[in-house]
N, C-alpha and C positions, 0 to 999 in steps of 0.2 A: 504493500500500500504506500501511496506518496505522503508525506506529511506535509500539512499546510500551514507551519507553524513560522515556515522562513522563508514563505514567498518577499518578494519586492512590495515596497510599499510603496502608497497610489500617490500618486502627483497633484497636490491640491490646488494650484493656478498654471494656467497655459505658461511654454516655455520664453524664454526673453533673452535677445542678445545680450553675451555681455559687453562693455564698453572697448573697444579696442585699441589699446594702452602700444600695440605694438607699432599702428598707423601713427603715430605722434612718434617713436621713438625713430621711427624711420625719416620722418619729416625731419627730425633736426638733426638725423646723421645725414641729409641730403643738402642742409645749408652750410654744414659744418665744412663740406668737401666742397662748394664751391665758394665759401669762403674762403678755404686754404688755396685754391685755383686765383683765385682774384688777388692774392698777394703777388703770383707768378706773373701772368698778365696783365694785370692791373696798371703799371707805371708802362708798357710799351702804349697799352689803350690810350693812354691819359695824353703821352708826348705827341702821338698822332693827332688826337683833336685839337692840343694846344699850336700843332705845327698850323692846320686848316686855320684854326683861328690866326695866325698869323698872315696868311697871305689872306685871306679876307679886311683884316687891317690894313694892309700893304696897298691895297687896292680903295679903300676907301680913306685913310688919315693919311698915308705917306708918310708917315712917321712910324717906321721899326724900332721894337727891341731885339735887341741879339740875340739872335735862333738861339745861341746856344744858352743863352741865362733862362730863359723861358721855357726848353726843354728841362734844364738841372729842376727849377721851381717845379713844374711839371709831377716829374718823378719823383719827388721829397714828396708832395702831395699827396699823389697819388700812394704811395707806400704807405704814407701813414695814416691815409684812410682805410685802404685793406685791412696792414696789420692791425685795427683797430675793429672793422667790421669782424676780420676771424677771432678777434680775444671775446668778441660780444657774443658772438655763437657758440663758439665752446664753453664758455662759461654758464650758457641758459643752459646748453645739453648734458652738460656736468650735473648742472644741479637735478635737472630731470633724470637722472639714473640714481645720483645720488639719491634723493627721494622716494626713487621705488625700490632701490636693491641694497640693503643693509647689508646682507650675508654672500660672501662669499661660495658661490655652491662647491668649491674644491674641495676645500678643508671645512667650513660650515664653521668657522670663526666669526664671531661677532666682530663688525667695526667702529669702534667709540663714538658716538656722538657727542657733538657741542648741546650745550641749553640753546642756542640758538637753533641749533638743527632741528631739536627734536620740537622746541614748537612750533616752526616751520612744517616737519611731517605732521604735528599733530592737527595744524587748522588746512594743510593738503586732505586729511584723510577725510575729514570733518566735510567739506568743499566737497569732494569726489560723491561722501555718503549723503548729502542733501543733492546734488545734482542726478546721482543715480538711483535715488529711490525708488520712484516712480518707473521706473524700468528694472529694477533689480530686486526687491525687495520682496516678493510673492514668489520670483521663481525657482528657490531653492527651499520651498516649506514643505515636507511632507507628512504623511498622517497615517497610522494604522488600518488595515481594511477591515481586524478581527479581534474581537476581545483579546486581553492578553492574560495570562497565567495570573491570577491570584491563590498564593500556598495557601492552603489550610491552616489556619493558626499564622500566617502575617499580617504583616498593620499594611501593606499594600501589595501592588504587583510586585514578581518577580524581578530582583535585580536585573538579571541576564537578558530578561524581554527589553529594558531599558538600552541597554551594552550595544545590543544585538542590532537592534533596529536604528539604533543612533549610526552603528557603522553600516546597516546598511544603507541611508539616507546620504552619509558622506559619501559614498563609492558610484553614488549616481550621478557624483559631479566630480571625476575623475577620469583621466582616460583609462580604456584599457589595460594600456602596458605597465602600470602603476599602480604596487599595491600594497596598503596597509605594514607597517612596522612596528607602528607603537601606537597606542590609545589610551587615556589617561583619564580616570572617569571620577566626578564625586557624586555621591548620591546627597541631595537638597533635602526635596519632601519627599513623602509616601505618595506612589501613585495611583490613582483612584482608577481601577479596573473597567469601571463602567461608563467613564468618560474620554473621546478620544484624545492621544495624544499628538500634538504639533511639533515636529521635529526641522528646527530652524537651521539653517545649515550657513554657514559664512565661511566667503573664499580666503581666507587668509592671505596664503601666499601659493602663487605658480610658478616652479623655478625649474629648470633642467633634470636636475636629478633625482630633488623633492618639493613636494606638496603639501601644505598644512590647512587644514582643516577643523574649524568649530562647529560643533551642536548643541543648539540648547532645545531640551525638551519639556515641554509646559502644557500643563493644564489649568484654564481659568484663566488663563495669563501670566501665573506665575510659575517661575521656572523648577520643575524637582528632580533634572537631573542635567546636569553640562559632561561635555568630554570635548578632549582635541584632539585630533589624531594627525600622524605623518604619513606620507606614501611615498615610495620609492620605486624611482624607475628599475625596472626589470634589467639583469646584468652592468649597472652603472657600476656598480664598483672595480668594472675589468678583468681581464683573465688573470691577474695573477693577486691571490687574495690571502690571507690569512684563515685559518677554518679550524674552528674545533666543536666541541657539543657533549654535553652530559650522556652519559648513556643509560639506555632504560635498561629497570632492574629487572631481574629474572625471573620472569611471574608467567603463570600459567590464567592463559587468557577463558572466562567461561566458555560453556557448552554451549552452541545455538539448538540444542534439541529442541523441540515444538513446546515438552513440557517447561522445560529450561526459559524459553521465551514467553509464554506465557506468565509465570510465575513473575518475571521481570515486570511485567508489563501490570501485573497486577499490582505487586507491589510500588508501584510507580504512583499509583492517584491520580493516574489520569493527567499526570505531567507530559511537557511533551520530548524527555529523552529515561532512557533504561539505564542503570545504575548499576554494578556490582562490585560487591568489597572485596577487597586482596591480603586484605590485614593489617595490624600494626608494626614494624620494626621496631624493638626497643621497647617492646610494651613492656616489659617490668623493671622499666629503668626509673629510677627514681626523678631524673630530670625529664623535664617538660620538653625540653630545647632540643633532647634528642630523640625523640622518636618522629618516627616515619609514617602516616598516614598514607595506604596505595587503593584509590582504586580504578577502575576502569568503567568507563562511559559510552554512550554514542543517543545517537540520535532515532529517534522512536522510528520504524517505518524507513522506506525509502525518499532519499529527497529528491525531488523532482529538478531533470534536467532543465526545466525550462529556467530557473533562476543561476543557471552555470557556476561557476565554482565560486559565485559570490554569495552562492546560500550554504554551502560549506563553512564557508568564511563565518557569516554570520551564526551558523548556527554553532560554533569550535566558542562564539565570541559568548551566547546566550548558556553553557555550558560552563563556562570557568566559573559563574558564581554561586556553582551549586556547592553544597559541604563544605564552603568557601570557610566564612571567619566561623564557625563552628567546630574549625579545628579546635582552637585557643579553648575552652572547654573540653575537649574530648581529650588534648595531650594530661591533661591534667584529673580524666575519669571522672570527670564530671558530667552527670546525663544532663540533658536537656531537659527530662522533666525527671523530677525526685521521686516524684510520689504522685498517685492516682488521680490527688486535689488538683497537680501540676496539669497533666494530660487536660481534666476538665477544664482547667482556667483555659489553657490554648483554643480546647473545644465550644468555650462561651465566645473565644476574641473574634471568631469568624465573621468577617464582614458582613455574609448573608448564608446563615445555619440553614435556611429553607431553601437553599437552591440548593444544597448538599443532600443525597437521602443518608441514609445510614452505613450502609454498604462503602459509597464511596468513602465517607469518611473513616471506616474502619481499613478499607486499603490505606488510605496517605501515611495515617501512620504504624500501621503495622510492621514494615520493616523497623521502621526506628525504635520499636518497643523493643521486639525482635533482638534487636543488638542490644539495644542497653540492657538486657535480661540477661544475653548471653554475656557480656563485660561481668554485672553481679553475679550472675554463679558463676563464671572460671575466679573470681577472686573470692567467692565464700568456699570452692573448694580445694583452695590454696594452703598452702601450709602457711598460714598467715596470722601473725599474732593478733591479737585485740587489738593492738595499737595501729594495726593495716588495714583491719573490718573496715571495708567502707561506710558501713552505718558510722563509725566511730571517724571514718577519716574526713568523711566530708557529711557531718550530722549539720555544720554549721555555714555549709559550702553550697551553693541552689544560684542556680544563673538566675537572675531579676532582669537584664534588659542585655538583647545580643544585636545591634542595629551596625550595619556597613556603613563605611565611611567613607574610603576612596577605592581603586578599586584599578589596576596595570596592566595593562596586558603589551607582550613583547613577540610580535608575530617572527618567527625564524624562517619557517619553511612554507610560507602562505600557499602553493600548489603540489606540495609533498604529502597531502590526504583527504581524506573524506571523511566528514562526522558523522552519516552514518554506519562505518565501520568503529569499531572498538577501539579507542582512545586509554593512553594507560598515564593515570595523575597521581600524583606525591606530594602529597601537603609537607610542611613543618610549620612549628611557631617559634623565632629564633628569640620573640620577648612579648613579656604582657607587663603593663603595671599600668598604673594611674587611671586604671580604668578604660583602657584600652587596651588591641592585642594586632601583633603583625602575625600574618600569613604568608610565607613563600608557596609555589605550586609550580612544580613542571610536569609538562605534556608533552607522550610523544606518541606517535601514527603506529599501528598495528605492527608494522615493519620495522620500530625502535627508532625511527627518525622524530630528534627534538623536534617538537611544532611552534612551542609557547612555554613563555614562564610568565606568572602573573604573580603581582602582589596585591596584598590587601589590609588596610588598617579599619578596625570598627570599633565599636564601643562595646565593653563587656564588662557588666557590673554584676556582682551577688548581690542578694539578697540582705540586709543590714539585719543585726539582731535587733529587735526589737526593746526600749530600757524597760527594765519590769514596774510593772503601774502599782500604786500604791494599794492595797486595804483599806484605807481610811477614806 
């Protein structure tokens, strides 16, 4: 079956030329050269007409000045009109490069600007975005055509429908031959599932090598998620490169049996990709920082050729923020819910409990019980002191609020897979504290090719004891 979960999203105003910045640059490299031209012939021009004017005098006053002092004047003239015409040309055409191109695309070095400069670009940029509105401004907005994923028990949509759609909205104003490297995302507000979302896309920068790109994503008008993302042209970096890559670990990929797949698929909730755990490395290591979190992923169903390897793309993007910052709990055997009370609070938070029956919601979380049962018994049937009993270790340890914050992705091998084949992922958490928790994650293609490493910082708070209330 195809999945409709990562088609292209709909074009909400007719398309609009953009401004063409390269007919002006051409324009002042074409005065520039015949300025420099007019320095060379300039003074032979100049001694000719002043010659005619001579024998026109000759002819009318009878009164000559010497050819030749009138020739010398002439040619001083004339010189120092050119070379004054070419310094005036080069200097607008300076500043109009200067103005559009800060970056080097060789090295990708920044080049310093003056205070004068930059508020010179700043009321350019200002000028360009009030003159091109009216032509520019509708035609890079896109919009969802289909509800998007709301989890069971979150306060809004799914991160990754956000991730996803935002990079697919930038790639529809990209060329072809250029793609995705880096994407950098913060989540704002929660996104309201049942309102559509406006995905505003601004051209950054168009440069040789690479492209930059913003989105902002809003409902209501206000914004609840941005990312920027880079693209790079395909083989810029040249035939002789530097190359290395993590290597994926040694894991025995699941079974596609029919039953196998199913059971995935149930377990899932009606999500729109299949999941399966590979284990922990390091699970009875006393530190946090070193264990390993492995599992393997893909995409529910087949994806449909018509969105080409940019529904790949997106849906590798809609993916990374699954089990994301939940590592940061899980290194530390902490379940997501404690206790029965837990489960129900999640099961009261439900946006809309009537659009769920019963069933569904005993798939979404089933697997996650599932685990967290199997976590307490392999440690109650541990040779494991009182002081290890998890009742005992984490009596006063209960996640209270687990919300994403920002959110990396570092695309490697952008046509080196397919999401829906099996995808194999490695969390860690190299630090948590002040109430917050970082995320590492690498991805690699069926075939052990790195795809993606992503990071993620969120907020992760316990539960606070409560001070005991008086008697009186």
């Amino acid at each position: 079956m195809d999945s409709p979960q990562y088609q292209e999203l709909g074009l909400v105003s007719q398309e609009q030329q953009p401004i063409d910045q390269e007919t002006v640059r051409a324009t002042w490299k074409f005065l520039a050269g015949l300025s420099s031209n007019l320095t060379l012939v300039g003074p032979c021009l100049f001694s000719n007409l002043l010659g005619l004017l001579n024998v026109v005098l000759n002819i009318l006053c009878r009164k000559l000045l010497p050819i030749g002092r009138l020739e010398t004047v002439g040619m001083v003239l004339a010189s120092i009109f050119a070379v004054l015409y070419a310094l005036c040309a080069l200097w607008a055409y300076g500043r109009d490069i200067a103005d559009e191109i800060r970056v080097d695309d060789a090295d990708r070095t920044m080049i310093p600007l003056t205070e004068e400069e930059m508020q010179r670009q700043q009321l350019l940029r200002l000028l360009q975005e009030n003159q091109g509105k009216k032509r520019s401004s509708a035609k890079d907005v896109f919009t969802n055509t289909r509800p998007l994923w709301h989890p069971p028990g979150a306060r809004g949509i799914y991160g990754g429908a956000a991730i996803a759609q935002s990079l697919a909205a930038a790639m529809r104003t990209v060329p072809s031959d250029f793609a995705v490297h880096s994407m950098h995302c913060y989540f704002v507000l929660a996104g309201d599932s049942e309102i559509p979302i406006l995905y505003h896309v601004e051209r950054v920068r168009d440069g040789r090598s690479f492209i930059t790109r913003t989105v902002q994503a809003r409902q209501r008008g206000r914004p609840i998620f941005t990312t920027t993302l880079s693209f790079s042209r395909a083989n810029s970096g040249g035939k002789k490169k530097l190359e290395h890559a993590t290597s994926m670990p040694d894991v025995t990929l699941p079974d596609d049996s029919p039953a196998d797949v199913k059971r995935r698929l149930y377990n899932a909730g009606g999500g729109p990709f299949e999941s399966h755990k590979l284990g922990t490395v390091n699970r009875d290591s006393s530190k946090p920082e070193d264990k390993r979190i492995r599992r393997c992923m893909r995409a529910r169903g087949n994806i449909s050729e018509a969105g080409g390897h940019h529904a790949h793309l997106s849906a590798l993007a809609y993916v990374t923020d699954s089990y994301f910052i939940g590592t940061v709990s899980r290194v530390h055997d902490i379940p997501r819910f404690a206790s029965p009370a837990e489960l129900k609070a999640a099961l009261n938070a439900l946006k809309n409990p009537s659009d769920l029956d019963d069933d569904e919601i005993s798939r979404a979380f089933k697997e996650l019980k599932e685990e967290e049962a199997a976590e307490l018994r392999r440690r109650l049937e541990g040779a494991l002191s009182k002081a290890e009993d998890p009742k005992n270790k984490h009596k006063h340890k209960e996640v209270g609020m687990m919300v994403s914050l920002d959110h990396s992705i570092y695309f490697h091998n952008p046509w080196a897979f397919r999401a829906d084949e099996w995808m194999v992922t490695e969390m860690e958490s190299p630090w948590a504290g002040e109430g917050r928790g970082l995320v590492l994650q690498n991805i690699w293609s069926k075939d052990g090719t790195l795809i993606a490493t992503c990071t993620q910082e969120g907020v992760v708070r316990l539960k606070q004891d409560e001070p005991p209330r008086s008697k009186i």
